[in-house]
SERO-4910 file (N, C-alpha, C, O; in steps of 0.05 Angstrom, whole numbers):
BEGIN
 pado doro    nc1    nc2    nc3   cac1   cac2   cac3    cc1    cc2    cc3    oc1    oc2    oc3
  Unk    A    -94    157    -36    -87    159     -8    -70    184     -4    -48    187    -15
  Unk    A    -81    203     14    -53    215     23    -56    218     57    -73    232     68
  Unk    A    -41    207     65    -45    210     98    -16    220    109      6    220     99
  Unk    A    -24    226    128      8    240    152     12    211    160     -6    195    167
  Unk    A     39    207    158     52    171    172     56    187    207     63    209    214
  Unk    A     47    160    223     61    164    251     66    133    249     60    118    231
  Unk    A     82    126    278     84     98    290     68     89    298     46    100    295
  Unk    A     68     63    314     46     44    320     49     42    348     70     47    361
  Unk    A     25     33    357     27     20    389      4    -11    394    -12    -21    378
  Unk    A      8    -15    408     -6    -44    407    -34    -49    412    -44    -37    431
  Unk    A    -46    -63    401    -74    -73    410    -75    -98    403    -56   -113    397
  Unk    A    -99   -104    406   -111   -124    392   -139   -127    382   -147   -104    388
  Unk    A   -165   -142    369   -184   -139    357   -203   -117    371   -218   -102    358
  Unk    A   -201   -117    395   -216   -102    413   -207    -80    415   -224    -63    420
  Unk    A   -179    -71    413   -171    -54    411   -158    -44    450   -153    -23    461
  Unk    A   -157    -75    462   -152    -66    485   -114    -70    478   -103    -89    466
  Unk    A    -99    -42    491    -67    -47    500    -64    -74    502    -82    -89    508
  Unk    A    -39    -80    496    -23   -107    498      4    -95    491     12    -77    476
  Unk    A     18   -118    510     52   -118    497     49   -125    471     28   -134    460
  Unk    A     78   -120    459     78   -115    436     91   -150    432     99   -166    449
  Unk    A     89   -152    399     90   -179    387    116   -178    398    127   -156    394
  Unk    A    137   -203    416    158   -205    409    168   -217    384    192   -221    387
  Unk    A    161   -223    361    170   -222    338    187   -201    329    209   -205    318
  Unk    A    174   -177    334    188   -148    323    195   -133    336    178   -126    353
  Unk    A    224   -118    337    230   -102    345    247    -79    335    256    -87    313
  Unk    A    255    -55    338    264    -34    322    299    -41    324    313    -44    343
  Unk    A    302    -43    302    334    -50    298    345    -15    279    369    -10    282
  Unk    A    336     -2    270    344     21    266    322     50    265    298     47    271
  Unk    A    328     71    259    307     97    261    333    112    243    356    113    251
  Unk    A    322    125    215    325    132    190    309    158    201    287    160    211
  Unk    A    329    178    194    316    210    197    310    215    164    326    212    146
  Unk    A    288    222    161    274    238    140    275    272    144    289    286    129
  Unk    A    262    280    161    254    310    159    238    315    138    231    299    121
  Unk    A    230    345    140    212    353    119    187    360    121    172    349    137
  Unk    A    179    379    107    149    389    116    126    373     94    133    365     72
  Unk    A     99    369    103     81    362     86     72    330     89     79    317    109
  Unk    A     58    321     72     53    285     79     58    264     72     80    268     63
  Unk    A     54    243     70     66    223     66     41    206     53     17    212     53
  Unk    A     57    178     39     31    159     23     52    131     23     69    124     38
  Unk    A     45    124      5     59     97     -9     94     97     -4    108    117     -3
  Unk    A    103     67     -3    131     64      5    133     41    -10    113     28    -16
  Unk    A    151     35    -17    160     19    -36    188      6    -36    206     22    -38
  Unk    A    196    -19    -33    234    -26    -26    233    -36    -54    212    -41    -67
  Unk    A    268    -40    -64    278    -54    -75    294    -58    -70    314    -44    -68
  Unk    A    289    -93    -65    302   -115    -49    331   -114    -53    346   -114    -33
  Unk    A    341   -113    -76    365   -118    -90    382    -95    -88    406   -100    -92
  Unk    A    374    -70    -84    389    -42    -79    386    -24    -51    396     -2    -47
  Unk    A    368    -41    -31    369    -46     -7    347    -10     -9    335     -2     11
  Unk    A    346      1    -27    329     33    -39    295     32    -16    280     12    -20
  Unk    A    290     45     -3    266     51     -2    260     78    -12    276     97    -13
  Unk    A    232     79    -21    220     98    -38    200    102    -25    184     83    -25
  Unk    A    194    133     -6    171    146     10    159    168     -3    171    187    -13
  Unk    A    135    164     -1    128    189    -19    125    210     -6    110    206     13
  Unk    A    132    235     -8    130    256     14    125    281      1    146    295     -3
  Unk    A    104    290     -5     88    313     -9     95    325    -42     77    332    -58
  Unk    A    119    325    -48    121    335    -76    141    327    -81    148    335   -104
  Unk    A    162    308    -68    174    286    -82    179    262    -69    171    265    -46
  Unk    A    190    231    -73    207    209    -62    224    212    -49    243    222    -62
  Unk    A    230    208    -22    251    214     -7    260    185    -12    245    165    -10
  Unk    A    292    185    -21    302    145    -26    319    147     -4    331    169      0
  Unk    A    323    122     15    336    116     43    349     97     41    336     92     21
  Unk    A    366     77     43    380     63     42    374     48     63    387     57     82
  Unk    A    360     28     69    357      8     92    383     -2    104    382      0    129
  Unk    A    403    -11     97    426    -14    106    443     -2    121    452    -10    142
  Unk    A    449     23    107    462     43    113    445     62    137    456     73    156
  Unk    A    419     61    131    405     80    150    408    110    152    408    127    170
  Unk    A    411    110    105    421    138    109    401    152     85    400    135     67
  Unk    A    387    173     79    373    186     53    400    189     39    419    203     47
  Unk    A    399    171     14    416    172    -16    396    189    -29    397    176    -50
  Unk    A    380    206    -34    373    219    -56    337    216    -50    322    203    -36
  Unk    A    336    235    -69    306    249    -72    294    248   -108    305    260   -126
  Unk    A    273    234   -110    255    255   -139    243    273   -132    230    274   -111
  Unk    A    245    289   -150    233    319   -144    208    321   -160    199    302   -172
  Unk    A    195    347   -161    178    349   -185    160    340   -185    148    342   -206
  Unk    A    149    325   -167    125    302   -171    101    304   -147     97    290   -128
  Unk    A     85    335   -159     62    344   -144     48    319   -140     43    301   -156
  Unk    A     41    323   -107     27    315   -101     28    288    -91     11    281    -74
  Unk    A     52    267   -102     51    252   -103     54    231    -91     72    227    -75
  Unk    A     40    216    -95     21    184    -78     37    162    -74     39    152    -52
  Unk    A     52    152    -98     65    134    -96     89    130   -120     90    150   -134
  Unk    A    105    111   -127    127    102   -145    117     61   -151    111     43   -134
  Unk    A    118     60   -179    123     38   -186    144     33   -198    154     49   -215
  Unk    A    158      3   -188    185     -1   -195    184    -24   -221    166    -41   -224
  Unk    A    207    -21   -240    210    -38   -254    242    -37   -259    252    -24   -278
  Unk    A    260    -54   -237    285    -55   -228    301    -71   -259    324    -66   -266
  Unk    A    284    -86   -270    307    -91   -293    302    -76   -314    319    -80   -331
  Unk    A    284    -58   -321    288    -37   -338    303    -11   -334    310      5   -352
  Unk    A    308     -7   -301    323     12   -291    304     38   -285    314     61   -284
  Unk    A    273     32   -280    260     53   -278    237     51   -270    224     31   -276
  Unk    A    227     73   -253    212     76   -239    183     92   -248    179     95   -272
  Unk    A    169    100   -235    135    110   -239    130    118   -223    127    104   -203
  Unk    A    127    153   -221    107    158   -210     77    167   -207     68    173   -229
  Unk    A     65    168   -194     40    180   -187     34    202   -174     31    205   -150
  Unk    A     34    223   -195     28    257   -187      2    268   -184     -8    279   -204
  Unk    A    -14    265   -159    -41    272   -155    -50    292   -166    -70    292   -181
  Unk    A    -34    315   -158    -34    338   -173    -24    353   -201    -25    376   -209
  Unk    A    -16    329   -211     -2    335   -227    -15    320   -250    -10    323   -274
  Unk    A    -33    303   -240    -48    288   -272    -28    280   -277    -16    292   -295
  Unk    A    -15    258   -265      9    255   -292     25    229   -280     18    223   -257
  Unk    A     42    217   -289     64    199   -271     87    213   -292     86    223   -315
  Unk    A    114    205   -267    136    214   -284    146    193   -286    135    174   -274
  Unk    A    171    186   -303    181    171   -316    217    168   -303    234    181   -314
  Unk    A    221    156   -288    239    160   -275    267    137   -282    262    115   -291
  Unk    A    295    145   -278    318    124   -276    321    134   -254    321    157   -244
  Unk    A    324     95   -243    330     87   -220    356     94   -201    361     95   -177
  Unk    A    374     98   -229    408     97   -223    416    126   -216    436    134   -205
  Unk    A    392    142   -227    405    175   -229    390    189   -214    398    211   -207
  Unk    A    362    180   -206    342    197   -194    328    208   -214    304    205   -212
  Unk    A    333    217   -228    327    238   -258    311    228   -278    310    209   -293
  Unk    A    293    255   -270    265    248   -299    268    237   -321    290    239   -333
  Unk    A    249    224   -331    265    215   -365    239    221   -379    240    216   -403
  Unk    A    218    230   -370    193    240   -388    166    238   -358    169    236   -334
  Unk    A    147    241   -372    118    250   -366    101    240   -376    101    243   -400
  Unk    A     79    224   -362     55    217   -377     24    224   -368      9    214   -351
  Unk    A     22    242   -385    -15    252   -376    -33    222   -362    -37    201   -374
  Unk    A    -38    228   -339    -58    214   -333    -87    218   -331    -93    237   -346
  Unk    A   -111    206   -315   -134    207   -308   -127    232   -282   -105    233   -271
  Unk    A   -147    247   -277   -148    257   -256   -138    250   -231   -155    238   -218
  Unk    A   -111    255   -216   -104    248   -186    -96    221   -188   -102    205   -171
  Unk    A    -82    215   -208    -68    187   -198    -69    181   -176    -65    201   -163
  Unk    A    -73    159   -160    -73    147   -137    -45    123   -128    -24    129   -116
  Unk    A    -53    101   -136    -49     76   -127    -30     77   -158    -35     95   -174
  Unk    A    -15     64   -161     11     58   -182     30     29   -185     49     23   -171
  Unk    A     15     12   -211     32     -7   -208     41    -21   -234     27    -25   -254
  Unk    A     65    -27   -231     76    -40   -260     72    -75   -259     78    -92   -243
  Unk    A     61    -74   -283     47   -105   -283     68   -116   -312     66   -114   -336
  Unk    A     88   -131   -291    105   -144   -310    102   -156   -330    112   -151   -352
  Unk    A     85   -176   -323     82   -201   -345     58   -182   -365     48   -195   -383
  Unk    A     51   -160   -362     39   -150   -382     67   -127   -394     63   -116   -416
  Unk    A     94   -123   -381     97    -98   -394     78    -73   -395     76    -57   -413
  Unk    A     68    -72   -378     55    -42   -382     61    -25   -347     79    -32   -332
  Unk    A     44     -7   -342     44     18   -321     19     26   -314     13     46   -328
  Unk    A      4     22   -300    -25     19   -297    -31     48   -265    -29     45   -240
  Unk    A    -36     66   -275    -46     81   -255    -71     85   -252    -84     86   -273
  Unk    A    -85     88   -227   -109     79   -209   -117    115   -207   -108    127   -187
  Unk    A   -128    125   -219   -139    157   -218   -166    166   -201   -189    169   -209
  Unk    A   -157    169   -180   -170    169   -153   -203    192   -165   -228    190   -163
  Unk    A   -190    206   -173   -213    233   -169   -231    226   -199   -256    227   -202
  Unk    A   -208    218   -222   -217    213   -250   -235    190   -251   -249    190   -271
  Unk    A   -238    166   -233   -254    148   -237   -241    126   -261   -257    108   -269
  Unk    A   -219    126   -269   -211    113   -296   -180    106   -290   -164    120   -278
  Unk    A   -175     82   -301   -141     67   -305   -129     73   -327   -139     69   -350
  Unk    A    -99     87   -320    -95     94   -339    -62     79   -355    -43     80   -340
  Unk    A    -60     73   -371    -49     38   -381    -28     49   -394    -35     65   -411
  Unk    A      6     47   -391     14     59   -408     43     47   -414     51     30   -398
  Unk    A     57     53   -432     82     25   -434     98     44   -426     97     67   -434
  Unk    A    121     30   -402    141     34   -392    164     48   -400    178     62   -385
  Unk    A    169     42   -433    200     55   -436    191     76   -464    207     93   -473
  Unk    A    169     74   -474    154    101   -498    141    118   -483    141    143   -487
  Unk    A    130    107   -465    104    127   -444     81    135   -461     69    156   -457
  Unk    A     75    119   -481     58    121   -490     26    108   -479     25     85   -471
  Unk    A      7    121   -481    -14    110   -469    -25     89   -480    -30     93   -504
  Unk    A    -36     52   -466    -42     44   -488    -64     42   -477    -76     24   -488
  Unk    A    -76     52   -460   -115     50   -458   -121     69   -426   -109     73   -405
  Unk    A   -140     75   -435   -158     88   -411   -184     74   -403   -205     77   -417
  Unk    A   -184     55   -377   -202     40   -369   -220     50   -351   -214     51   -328
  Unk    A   -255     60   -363   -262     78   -343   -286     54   -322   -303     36   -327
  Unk    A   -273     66   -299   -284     47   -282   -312     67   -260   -327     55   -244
  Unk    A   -310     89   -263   -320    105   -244   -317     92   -210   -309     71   -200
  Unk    A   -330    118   -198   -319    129   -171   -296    132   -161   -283    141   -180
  Unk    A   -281    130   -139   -256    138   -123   -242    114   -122   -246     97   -105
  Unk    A   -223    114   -143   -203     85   -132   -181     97   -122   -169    118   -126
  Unk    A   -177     69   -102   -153     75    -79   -145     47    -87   -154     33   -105
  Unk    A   -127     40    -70   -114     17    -80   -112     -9    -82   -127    -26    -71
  Unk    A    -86    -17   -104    -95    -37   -131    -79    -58   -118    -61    -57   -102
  Unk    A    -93    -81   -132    -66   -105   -126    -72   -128   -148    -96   -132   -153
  Unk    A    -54   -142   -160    -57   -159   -186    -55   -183   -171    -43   -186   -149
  Unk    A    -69   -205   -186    -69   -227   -200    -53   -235   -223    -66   -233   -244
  Unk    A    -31   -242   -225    -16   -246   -256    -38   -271   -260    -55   -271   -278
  Unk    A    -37   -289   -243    -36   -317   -257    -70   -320   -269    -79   -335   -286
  Unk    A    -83   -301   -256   -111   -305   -269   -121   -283   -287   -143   -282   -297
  Unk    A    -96   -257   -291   -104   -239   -310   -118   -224   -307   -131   -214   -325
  Unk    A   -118   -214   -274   -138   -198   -262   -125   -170   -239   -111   -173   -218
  Unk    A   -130   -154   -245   -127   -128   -226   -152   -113   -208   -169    -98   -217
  Unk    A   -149   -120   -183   -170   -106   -169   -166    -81   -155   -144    -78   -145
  Unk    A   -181    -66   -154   -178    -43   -135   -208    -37   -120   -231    -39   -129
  Unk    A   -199    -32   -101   -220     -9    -80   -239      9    -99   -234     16   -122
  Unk    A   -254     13    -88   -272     39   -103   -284     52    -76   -305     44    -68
  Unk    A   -270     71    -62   -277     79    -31   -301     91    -34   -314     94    -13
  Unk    A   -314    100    -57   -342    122    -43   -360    101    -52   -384    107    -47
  Unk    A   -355     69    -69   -382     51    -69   -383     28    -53   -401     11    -52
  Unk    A   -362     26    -41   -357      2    -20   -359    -18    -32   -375    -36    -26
  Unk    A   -339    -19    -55   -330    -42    -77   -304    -51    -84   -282    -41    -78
  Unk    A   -309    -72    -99   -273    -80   -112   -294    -81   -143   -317    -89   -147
  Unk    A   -266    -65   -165   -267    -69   -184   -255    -97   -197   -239   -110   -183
  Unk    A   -260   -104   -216   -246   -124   -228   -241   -118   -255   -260   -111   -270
  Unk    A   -211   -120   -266   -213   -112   -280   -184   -127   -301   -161   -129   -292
  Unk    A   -193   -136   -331   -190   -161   -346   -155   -147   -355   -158   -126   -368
  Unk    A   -133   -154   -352   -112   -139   -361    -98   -153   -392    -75   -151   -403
  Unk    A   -122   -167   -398   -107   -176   -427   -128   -161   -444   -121   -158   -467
  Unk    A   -152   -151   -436   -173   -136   -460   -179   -112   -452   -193    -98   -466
  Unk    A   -164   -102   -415   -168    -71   -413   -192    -67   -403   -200    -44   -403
  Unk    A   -208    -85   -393   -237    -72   -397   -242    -80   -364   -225    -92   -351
  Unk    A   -266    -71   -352   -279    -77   -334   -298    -99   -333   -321    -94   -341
  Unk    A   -294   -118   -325   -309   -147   -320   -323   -148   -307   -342   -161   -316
  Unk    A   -327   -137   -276   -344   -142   -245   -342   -123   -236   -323   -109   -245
  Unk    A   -360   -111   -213   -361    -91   -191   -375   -117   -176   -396   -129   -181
  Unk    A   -353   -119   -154   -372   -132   -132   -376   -117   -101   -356   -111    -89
  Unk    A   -394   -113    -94   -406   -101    -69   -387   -112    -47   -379   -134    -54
  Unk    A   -375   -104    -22   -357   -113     -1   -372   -105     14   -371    -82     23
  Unk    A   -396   -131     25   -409   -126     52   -401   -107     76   -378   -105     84
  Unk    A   -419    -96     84   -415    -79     99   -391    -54    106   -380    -48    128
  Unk    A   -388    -44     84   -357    -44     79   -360    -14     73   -363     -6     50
  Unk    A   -358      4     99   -348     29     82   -322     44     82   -305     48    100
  Unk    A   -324     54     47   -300     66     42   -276     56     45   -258     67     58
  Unk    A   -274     25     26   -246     11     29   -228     37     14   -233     55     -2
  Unk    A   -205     28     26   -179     40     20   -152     27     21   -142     29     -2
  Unk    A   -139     17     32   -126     -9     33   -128    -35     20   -149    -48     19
  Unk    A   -106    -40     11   -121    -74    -10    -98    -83     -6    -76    -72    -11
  Unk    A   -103   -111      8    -77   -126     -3    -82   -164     -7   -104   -172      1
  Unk    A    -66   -182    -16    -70   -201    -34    -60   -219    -23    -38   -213    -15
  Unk    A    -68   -246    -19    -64   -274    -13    -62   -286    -39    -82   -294    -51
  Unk    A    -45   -289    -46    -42   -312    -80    -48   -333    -65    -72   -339    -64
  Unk    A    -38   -340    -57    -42   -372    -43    -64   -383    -33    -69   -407    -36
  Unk    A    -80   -366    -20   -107   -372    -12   -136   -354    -22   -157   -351    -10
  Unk    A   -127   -342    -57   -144   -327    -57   -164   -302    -44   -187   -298    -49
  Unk    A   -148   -289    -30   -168   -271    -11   -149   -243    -16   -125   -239    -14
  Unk    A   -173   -225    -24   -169   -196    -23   -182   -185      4   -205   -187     13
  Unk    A   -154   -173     15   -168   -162     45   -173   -139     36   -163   -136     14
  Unk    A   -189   -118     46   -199    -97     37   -206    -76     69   -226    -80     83
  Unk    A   -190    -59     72   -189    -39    100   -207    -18     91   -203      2     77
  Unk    A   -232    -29    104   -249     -4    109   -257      8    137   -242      5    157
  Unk    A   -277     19    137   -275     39    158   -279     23    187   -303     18    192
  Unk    A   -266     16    200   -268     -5    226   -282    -28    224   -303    -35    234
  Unk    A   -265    -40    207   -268    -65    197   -248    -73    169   -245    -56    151
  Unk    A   -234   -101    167   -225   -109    147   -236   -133    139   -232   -155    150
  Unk    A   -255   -129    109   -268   -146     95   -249   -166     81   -227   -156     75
  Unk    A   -253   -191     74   -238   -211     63   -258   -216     41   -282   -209     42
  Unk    A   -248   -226     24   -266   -235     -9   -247   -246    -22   -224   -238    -26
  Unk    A   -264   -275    -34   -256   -293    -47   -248   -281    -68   -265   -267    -79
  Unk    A   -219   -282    -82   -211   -265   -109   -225   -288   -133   -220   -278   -155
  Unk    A   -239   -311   -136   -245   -321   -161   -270   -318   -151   -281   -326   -172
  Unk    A   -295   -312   -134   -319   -311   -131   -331   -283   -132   -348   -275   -148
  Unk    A   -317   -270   -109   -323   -244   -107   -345   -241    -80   -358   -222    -71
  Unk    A   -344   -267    -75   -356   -274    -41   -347   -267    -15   -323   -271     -9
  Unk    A   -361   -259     -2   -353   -248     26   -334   -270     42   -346   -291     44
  Unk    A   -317   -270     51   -311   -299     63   -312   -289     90   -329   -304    100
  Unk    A   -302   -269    113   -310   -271    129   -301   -232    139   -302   -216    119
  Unk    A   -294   -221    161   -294   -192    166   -290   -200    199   -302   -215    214
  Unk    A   -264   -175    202   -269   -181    228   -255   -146    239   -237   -136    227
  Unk    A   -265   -136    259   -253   -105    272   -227    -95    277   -208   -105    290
  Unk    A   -233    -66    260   -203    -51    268   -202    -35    271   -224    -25    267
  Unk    A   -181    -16    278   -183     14    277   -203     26    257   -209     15    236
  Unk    A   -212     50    264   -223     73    251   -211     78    236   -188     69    240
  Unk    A   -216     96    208   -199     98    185   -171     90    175   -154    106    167
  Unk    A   -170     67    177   -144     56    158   -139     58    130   -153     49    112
  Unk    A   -124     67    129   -117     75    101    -98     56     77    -92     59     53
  Unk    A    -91     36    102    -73     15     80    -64     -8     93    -67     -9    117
  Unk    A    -56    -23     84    -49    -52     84    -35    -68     72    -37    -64     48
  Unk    A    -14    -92     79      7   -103     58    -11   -132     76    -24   -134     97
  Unk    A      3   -154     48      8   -184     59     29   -194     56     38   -193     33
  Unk    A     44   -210     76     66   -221     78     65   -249     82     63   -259    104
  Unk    A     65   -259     66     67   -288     59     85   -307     75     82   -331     79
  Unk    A    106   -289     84    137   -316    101    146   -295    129    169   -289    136
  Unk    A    117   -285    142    124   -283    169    137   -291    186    155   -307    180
  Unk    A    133   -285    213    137   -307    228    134   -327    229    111   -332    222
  Unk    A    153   -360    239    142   -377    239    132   -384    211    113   -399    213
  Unk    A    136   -379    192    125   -378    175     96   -387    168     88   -407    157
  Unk    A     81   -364    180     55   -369    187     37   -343    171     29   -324    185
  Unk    A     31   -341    142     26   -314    128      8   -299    144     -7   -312    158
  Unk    A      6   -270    146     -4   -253    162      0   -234    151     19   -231    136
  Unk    A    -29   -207    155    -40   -184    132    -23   -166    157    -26   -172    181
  Unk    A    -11   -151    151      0   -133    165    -20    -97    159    -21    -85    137
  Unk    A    -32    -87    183    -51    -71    171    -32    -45    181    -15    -45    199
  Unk    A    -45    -15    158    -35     -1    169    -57      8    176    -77      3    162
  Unk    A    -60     26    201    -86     42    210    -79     75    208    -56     83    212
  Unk    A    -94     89    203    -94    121    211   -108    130    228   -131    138    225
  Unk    A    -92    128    252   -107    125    283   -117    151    290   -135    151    307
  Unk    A   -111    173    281   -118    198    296   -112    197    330   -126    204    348
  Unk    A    -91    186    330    -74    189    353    -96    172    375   -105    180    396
  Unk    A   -103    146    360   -114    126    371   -103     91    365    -83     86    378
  Unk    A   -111     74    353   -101     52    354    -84     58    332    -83     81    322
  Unk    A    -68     32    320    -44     39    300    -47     13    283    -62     13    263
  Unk    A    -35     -7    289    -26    -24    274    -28    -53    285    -18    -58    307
  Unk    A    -38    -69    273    -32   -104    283    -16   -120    260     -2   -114    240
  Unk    A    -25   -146    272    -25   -174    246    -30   -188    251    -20   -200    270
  Unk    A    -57   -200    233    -74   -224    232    -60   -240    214    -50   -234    192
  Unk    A    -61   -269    228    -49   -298    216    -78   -298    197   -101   -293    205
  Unk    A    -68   -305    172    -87   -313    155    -95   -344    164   -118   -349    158
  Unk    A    -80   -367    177    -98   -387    176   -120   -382    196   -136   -400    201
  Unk    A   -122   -350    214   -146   -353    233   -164   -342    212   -185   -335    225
  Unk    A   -167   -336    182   -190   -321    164   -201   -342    162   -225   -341    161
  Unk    A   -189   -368    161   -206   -394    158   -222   -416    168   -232   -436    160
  Unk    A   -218   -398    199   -230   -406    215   -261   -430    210   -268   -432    186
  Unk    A   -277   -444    227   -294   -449    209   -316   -431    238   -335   -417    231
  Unk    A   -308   -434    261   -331   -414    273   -320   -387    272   -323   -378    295
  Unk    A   -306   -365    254   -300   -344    246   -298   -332    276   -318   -324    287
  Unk    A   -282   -331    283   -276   -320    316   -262   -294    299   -255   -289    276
  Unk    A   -261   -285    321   -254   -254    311   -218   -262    320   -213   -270    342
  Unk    A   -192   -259    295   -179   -254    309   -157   -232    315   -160   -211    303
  Unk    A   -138   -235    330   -132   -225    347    -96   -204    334    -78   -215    322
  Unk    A    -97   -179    341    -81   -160    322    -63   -154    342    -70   -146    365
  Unk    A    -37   -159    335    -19   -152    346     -1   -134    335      1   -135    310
  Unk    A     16   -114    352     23    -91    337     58   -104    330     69   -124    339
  Unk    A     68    -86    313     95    -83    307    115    -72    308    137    -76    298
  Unk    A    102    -49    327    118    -31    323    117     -8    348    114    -20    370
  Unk    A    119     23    352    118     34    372    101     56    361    100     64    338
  Unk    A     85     67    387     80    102    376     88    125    376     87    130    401
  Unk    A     94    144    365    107    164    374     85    183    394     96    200    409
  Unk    A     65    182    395     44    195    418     41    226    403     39    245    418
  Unk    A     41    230    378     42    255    370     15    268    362     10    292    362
  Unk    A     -9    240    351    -33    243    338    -35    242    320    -55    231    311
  Unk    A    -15    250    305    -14    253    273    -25    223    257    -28    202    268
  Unk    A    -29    227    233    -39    198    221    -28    178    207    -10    182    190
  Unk    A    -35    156    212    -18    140    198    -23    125    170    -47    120    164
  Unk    A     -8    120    157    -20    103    129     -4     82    125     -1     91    102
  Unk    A      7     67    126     11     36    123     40     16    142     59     22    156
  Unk    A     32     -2    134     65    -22    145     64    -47    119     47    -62    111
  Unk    A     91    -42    114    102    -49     87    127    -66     87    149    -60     96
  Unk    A    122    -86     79    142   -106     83    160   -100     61    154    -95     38
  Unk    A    188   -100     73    211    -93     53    224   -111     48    222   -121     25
  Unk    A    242   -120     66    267   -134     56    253   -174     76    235   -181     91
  Unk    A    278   -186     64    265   -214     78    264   -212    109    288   -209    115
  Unk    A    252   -211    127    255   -210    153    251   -186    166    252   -183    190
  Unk    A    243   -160    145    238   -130    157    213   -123    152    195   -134    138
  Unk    A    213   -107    164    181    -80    159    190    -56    162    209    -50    176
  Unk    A    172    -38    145    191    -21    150    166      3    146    149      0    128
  Unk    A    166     23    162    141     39    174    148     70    172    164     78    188
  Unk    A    139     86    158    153    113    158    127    125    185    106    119    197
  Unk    A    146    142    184    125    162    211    137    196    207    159    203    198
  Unk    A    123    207    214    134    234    226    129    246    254    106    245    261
  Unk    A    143    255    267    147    267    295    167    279    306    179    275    327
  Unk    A    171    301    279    192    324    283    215    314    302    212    313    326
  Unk    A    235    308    290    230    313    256    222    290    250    224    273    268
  Unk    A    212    284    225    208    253    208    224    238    214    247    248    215
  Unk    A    220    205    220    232    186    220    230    165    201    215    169    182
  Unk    A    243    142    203    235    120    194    236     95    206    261     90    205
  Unk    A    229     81    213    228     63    229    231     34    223    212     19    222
  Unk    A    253     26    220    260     -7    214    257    -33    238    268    -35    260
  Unk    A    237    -50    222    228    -63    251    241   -106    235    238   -114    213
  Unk    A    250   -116    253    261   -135    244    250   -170    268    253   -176    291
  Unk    A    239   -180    250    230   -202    259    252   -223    270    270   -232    256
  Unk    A    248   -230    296    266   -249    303    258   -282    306    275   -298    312
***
């Protein structure tokens, strides 16, 4: 992924205006600045740290404070950061750089380098395995590597364009997007290997992935439309309309009401932005299309957007740019 972040404005499935969810509203705006684009965001909960990726390094912000504590540098191109908070270190994903860096959490500061697959993408540390699993967008291949040696322990070639990943601990499974075959990979994280390619009806160019443990369902944001699939079948379960090129997506499990809901991000081209679908309407049994409500505001600039990212218990938290760069903290009441 690499998209320009803007804000959101409201719709719903149709994409007609609506007021906005009273659930959310902007409780702070975090200045960034800076030239170039944006991708993946990342909190940790416990150091209140957000991690934005912004053109050739991490800009880190402090949700609390509402203030930038510090920057990684060095890190062409780069897509995203995976965290692993009790080892004290972080991961990146250098598109350009073939490579993730090896980061402490406490200092900002490099601690090594690891050759990757072509254009790292998508980046994530899979605990209960101990390892660092980068998603190599252009290379077609995962590239597997342990956290505190940086040593590589496998190259998983999956071919075409993966964009992004999301695990299964409990069933031992990692899926990702494959945007140029309009697929989810599957792929086995105790033997490394590739298990399934399953087809995502009507589905072009997913890019966004995000995960229901609880009800099994990989949503998958493709091109005006978000496909759902059973994560133990690999079955269509149902699809329903969205913005034009979305580029990303989170799930939030203890919404509102505590009612779980896929929070999408869209890349509107200074068109629709952002909703959230209640997952118990995916289960509909006459599959009604439902209904997207936004979270947030737009800045009216055009520029594009790439995701909404649940941070802290009760926040979201949405980077944008519109000179200068902002950040945008939105808080559920």
């Amino acid at each position: 992924m690499r998209k320009v972040m803007t804000l959101l404005a409201c719709l719903t499935a149709a994409g007609v205006l609506q007021a906005a969810d009273p659930n959310y509203h902007v409780v702070k705006e975090i200045q960034i600045g800076g030239e170039g684009g944006w991708d993946y965001l990342i909190l940790d909960p416990a150091t209140h740290r957000l991690y934005v990726s912004h053109a050739t390094k991490i800009v880190v912000a402090d949700v609390e404070t509402g203030q930038v504590v510090g920057e990684i540098s060095d890190t062409p191109g780069v897509h995203g950061i995976a965290l692993a908070p009790e080892l004290g270190r972080g991961f990146t994903s250098n598109g350009r750089g073939n490579s993730s860096t090896i980061v402490d959490l406490n200092t900002l500061k490099p601690l090594g380098t690891v050759p990757t697959g072509a254009n790292p993408d998508s980046i994530r540390y899979l605990r209960d395995r101990h390892e660092v699993w980068t998603f190599n967008h252009t290379g077609g291949s995962i590239t597997a590597f342990d956290p505190m040696s940086g040593k590589v322990i496998a190259t998983i070639e999956v071919g075409g364009e993966l964009e992004e990943a999301v695990e299964d601990p409990a069933a031992n499974r990692v899926y990702v997007n494959v945007e140029d075959k309009g697929s989810l990979a599957v792929i086995d994280t105790r033997t490394h290997s590739l298990v399934a390619t399953w087809p995502i009806t009507e589905c072009e160019g997913p890019t966004g992935l995000a995960f229901d443990a609880k009800n099994h369902l990989l949503l998958s944001a493709c091109d005006g439309k978000m496909a759902v699939t059973d994560s133990r079948s690999g079955k269509a379960v149902t699809s329903f309309p969205i913005a034009d090129g979305v580029d990303g997506n989170g799930f939030d499990d203890a919404g509102p009401a505590d009612a779980g809901h896929a929070r999408l991000g869209h890349d509107p081209v200074g068109q629709q932005e952002a909703g959230v679908v209640h997952v118990d309407q995916l289960h509909r049994r006459d599959r009604e299309v439902p209904e997207q409500v936004v979270v947030g505001l737009r800045d009216g600039s055009g520029v594009r957007l790439h995701a909404v990212e649940k941070c802290l218990h009760g926040f979201d938290c949405t980077p944008s740019i519109a000179r200068p760069a902002r950040l945008h903290v939105l808080r559920t009441s």
